[in-house]
C-alpha positions in Angstrom: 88.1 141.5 128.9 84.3 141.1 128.5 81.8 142.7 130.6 80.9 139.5 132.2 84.4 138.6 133.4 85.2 142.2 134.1 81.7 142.2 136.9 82.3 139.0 138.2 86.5 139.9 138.5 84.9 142.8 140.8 82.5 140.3 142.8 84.7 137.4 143.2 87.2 139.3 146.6 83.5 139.9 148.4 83.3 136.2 149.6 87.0 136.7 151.0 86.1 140.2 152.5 83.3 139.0 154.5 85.0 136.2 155.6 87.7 138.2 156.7 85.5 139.8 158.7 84.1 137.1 160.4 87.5 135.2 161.3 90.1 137.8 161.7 88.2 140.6 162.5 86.9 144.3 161.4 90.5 145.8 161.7 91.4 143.4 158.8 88.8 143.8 156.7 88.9 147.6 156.9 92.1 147.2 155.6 91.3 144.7 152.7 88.5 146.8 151.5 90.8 149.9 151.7 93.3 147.3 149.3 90.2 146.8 147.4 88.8 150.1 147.0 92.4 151.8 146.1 94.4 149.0 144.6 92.8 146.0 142.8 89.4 148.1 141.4 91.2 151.1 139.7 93.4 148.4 138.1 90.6 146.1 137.0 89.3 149.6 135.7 92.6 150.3 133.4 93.2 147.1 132.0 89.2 147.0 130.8 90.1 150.4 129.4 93.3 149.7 127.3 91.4 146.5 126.4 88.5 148.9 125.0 91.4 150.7 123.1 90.2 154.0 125.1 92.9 154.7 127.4 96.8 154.2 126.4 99.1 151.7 128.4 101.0 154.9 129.2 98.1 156.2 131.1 97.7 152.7 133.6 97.9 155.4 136.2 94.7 157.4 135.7 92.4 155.0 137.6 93.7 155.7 140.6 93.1 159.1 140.9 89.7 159.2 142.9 86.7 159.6 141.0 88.7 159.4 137.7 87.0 156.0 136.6 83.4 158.0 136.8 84.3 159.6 133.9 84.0 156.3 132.0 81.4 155.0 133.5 79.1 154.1 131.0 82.6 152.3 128.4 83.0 150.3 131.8 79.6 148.6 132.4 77.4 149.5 130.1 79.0 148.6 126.8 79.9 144.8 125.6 
């Protein structure tokens, strides 16, 4: 995964949040960013790092301990 793909994989569920928000309401869209924020971004985090070769397909799990993925900050957006 590239670091291009990988920023605008993060951006692209914004659009859908805020509109979320504006349709169904703010009860909804707390509960798509919580689905966000603890599901979909800590696995976009671990495949980029078994892509990068730095964490093992046996450790998919890390990312989702909180915090974890600041660790790797800099191999997540900093480095083609």
């Amino acid at each position: 995964m590239t670091l291009v793909t990988y920023i605008a994989l993060i951006i692209f569920p914004f659009p859908i949040l805020f509109w979320i928000n504006e349709e169904v309401g703010s009860n909804a869209f707390v509960i798509s960013l919580f689905i966000y924020a603890l599901m979909y971004r800590p696995v976009l985090d671990s495949i980029r790092l078994i892509d990068r070769g730095i964490l093992s397909k046996s450790k998919f799990w890390k990312p989702f301990i909180p915090f974890w993925s600041v660790k790797y900050l800099k191999e997540l957006f900093f480095t083609a």
